[in-house]
N, C-alpha and C positions, 0 to 999 in steps of 0.2 A: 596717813596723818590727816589731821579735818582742821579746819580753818577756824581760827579762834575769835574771829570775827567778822561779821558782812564786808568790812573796807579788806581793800586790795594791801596782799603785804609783800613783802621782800622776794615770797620766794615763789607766788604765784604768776609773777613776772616769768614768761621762758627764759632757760640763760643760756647764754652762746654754747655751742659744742666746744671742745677744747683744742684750741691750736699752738702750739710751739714751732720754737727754732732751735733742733739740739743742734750741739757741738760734731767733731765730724768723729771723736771720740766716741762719745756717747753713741750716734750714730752706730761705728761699729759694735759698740758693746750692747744696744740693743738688740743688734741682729745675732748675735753671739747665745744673747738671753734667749732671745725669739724659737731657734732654732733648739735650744735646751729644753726650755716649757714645751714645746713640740714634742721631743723624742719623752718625755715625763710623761707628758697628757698621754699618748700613745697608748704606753706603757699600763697606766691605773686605766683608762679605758678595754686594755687588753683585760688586765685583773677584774676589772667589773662583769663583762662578760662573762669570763670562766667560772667567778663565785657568785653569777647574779641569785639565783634562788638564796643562797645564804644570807647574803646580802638584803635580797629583798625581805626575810624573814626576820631578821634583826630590825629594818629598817620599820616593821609592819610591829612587831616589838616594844619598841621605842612609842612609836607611834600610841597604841594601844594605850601602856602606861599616861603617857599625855593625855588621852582623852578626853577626862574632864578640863582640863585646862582649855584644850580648844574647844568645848563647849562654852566656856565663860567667856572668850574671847567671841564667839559671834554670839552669845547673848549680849553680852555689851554692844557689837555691835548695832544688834537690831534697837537695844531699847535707847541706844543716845540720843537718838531725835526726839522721843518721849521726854527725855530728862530735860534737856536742853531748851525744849516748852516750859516744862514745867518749871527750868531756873528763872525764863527770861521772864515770867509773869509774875513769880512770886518775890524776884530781887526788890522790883519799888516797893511793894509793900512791906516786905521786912524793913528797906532801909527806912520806913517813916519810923520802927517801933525800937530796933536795933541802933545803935549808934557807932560800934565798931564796924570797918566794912569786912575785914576776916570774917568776924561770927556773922555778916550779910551771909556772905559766901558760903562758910562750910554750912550753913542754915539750910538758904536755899538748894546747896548740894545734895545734902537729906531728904530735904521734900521729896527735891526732883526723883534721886535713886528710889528711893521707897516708893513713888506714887506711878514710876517707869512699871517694877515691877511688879505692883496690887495691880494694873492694869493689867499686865500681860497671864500673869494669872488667873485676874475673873474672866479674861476673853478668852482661853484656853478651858478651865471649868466650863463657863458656859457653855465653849461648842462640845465639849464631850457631853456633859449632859444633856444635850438635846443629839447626838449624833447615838450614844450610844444604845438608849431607846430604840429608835427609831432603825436603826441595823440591827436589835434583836429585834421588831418586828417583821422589816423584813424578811431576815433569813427565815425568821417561822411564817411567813405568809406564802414564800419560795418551798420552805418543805412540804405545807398542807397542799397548795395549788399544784403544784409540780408534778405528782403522782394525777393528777387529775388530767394534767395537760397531756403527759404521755398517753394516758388509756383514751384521750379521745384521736390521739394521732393514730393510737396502734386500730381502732377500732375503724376510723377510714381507709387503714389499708387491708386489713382485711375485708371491707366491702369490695376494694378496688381490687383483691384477691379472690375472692365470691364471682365475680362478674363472669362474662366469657370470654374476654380478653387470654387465649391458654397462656399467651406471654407474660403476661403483668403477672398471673397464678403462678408460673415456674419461676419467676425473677424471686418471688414474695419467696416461694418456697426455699429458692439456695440462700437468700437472708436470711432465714429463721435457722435453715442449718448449718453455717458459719457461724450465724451470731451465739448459735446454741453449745456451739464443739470450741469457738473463743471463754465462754465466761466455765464451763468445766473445765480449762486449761488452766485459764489465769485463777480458779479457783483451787485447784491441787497445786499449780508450780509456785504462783505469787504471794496467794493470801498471810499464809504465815509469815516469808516474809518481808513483805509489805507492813501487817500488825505491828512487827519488830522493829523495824525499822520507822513508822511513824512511832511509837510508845519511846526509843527512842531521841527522835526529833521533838518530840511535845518537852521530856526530859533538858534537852538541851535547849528549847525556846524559853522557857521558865524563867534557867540560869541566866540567859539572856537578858530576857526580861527585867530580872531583878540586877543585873548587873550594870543594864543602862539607865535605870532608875536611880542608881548610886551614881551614875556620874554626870546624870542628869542636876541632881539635889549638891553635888563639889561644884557642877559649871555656874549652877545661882550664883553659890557663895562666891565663887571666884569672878564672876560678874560684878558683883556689887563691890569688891575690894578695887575691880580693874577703873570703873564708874569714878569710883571716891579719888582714887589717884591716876588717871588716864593724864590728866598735866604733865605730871611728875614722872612718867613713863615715860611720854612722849621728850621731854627734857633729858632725860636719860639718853634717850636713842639718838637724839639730837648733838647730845655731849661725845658720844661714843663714833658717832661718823664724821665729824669734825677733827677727836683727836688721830683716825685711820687714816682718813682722808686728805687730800690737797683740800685746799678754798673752793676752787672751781667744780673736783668730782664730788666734794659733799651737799654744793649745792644743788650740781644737776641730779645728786642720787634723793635729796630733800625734795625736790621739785616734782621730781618721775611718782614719790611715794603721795606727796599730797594729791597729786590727779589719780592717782589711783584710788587715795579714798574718794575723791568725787565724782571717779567713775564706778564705783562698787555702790555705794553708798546709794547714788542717781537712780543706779537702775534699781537695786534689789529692795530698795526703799517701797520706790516708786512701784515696781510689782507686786509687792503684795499688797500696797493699798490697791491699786489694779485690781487685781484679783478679789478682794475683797467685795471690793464694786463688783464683781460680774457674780461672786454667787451670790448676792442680795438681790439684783437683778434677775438671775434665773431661780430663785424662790417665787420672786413676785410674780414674774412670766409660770411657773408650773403649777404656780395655787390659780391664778385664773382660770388658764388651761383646765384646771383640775386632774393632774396631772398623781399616778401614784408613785409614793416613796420621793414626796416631792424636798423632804430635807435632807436624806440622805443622797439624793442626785446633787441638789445644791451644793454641798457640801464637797462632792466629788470635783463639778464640774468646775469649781472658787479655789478647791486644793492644786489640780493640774495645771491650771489658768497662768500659774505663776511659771510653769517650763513656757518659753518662748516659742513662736509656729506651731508646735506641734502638742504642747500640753491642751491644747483644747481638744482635741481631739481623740488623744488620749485619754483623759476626763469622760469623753462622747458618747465612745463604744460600747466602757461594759453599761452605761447609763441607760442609752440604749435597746440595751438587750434585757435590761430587768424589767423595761417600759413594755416591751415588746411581746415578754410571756404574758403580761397580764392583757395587754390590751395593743393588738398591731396597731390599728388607725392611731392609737395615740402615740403610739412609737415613730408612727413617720410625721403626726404633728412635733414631737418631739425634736425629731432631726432638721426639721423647715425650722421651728424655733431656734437652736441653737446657731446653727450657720446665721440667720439672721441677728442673734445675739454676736457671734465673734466678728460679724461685720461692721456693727456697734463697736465689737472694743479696739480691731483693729483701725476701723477709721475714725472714729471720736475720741474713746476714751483713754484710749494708751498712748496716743501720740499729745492731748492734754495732758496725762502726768506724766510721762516718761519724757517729754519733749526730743531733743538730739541726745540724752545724754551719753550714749554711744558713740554717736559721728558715724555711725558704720549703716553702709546701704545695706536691703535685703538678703543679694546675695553674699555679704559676707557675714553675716548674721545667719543664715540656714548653713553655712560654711564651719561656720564657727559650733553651732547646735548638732551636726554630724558628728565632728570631730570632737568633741567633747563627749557626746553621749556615747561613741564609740570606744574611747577610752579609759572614760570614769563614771561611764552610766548615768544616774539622774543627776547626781552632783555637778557632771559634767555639763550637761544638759543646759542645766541652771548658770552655773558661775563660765561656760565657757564662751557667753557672751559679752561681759565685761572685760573676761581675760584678756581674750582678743581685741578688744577694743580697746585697751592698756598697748598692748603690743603696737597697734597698727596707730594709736597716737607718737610712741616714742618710733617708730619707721619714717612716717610723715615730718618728722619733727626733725630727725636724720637728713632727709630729701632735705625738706627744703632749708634748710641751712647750705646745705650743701649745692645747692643750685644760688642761693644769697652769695656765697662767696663768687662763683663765679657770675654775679651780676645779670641771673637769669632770673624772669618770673616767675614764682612759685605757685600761682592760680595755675589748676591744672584745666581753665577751659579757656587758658592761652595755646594751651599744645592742640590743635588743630589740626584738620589733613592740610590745610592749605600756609600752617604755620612750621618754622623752619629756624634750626641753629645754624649759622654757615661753619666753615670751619673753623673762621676767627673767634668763633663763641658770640658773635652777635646775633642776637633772637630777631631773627624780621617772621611781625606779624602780618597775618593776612590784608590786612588794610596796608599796611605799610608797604605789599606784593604788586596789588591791586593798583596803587599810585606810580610804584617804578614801572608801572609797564603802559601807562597811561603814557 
């Protein structure tokens, strides 16, 4: 959920955890229930197990069918900050010409949506059109040179073969005859097929292709319907966990969801403008340089920028390496440049716009980007630094409630080696040590 206005409201407020006084009835009948949901969960846990592949194929199913919907859902997403500019700038001016404030409203609604999405549009156009040049130039400057790089590596071992070194001569020679009895192998056992099975895969990238292009073009449209009434959505879900809900769990369940949009939102917001910054920055650094395939590196190295720790780096490698055939020295000017570049975004410019919006130190942040990426891959990679930081706020949030109740400091750099709970629950801190012993 996202805040319908700069001022602080109701539910931005933390609200207490939940505590009661049941009955001694109730008491047993919880522990009655307790132990039932226990033998159940057990039970559908066992079931999941035994039918997971089914299970997950259904599940991967469903999913599937959704797709374009959760495409519109984090299109909206991304472009509400776009829209929400463009309401807050165009509401005075409609209200001097307009005189109802609805037709203010749904006015400036339209701009906003429409001028989110012709945005996000010409900035997507645009970087394909200059991206996809420039990767057919490269790959064809990679096929003419490439045959040229080989014959001159093969032509230095052969001198190094020539010479009277007999070793390096008999080394050269069981290379030539491995490498000569490997490609007549893989040429009768693999080639066909290999053929086969890429014609194939080309067959099946196509459908691909065009099938994410269709849900590509349902996630717009369902973007812009989600945009026009995100209010009224939002009032729905609102309506719907109030009437499940007690007062107190719909509030802490309303509270938990708005910091999660301020923590998704925070970061993934704030990344890609991030990111955006670092491959116009390393444009500008590889055109000076003079630097080759200097768009299509940027372009790499501004796409990756946005995985946290390690997408720069990953960006880096094949970068690189395409620097590298054409021209070593500039390949390793290239690798001094970027490290110097991520030194830049690490200590300037990412902690500028990203500020704390995590809360989360390094290592649970390179914690968080393992386990994610090991799980979910790039997706993981990406959102599993939020996630986590959604978690490790409602944990904290836990603690220290829970230390509040029993009248203990919640500043965790009260707990010191030299600070101590005795067993009556009184916190004696280090100064307060220091004086009883005086």
């Amino acid at each position: 959920m996202e805040k319908s206005s700069d001022k602080t409201t109701y539910y931005d407020k933390q609200p207490q955890l939940l505590k009661s006084e049941p009955s001694k009835l109730r008491e047993h009948f919880s522990r009655g229930m307790t132990a039932f949901l226990v033998i159940v969960g057990a039970i559908i846990f066992f079931f999941v197990l035994l039918r997971f592949t089914e299970l997950s194929g259904v599940i991967g199913t469903v999913l599937g069918v959704l797709k374009p919907i959760i495409y519109g859902f984090a299109f909206a997403f991304l472009l509400n900050p776009i829209m929400k500019k463009v309401e807050k700038w165009t509401k005075p001016v409609l209200g001097k010409v307009l005189k109802k404030e609805t037709l203010v409203d749904k006015t400036a609604r339209t701009v906003g949506v429409f001028s989110a999405l012709v945005f996000a549009i010409a900035l997507i156009s645009a970087l394909l059109n200059m991206l996809i040049p420039e990767l057919y130039n490269s790959i064809r400057n990679l096929v003419v040179t490439l045959p040229g790089e080989i014959s001159d590596a093969i032509e230095e071992l052969n001198a190094m073969a020539g010479s009277d070194n007999t070793t390096v001569q008999k080394i050269w020679q069981n290379v030539l005859v491995q490498g000569s009895q490997m490609l007549e192998n893989w040429v009768k056992n693999d080639l066909l097929a290999t053929t086969d099975t890429l014609l194939t895969n080309v067959t099946t990238g196509v459908i691909s292709v065009v099938n994410g292009l269709v849900n590509i073009l349902v996630g717009i449209m369902a973007s812009i319907y989600i945009l026009f009434s995100k209010e009224k959505f939002l009032a729905q879900v609102k309506k719907i966990v109030y009437a499940l809900l007690k007062p107190k769990r719909a509030n802490l369940l309303i509270h938990i969801g708005r910091k999660a949009n301020e923590i998704f939102s925070g970061f993934i917001i704030g990344k890609i403008i991030d990111s955006a910054i670092i491959g116009v920055l390393c444009f500008i650094g590889l055109s000076i340089l003079k630097m080759p395939y200097v768009l299509l590196v940027s372009v790499i190295v501004g796409v990756t920028n946005v995985i946290p720790v390690f997408g720069p780096y990953i960006g880096a490698v094949p970068s690189a390496i395409l620097i590298l055939l054409v021209d070593p020295i500039k390949g390793l000017y290239f690798i001094i440049f970027i490290i110097l570049l991520q030194q830049l975004d690490g200590n300037v410019i990412g902690p500028t716009i990203l500020g704390d919006s995590t809360g989360l130190s390094p290592f649970w942040v390179l914690t968080s980007i393992v386990v994610g990426g090991g799980l979910f891959g790039v997706l993981g990679m990406l959102l599993g630094v939020p996630t986590f930081a959604l978690f490790y706020y409602i944990f904290k949030m836990i603690v220290n409630q829970k230390l509040e109740q029993k009248k203990l400091p919640v500043s965790t750099a009260c707990y010191t080696d030299m600070s101590y709970v005795d067993n009556e629950g009184n916190y004696i801190s280090s100064e307060t040590k220091i004086e009883e012993e005086k």
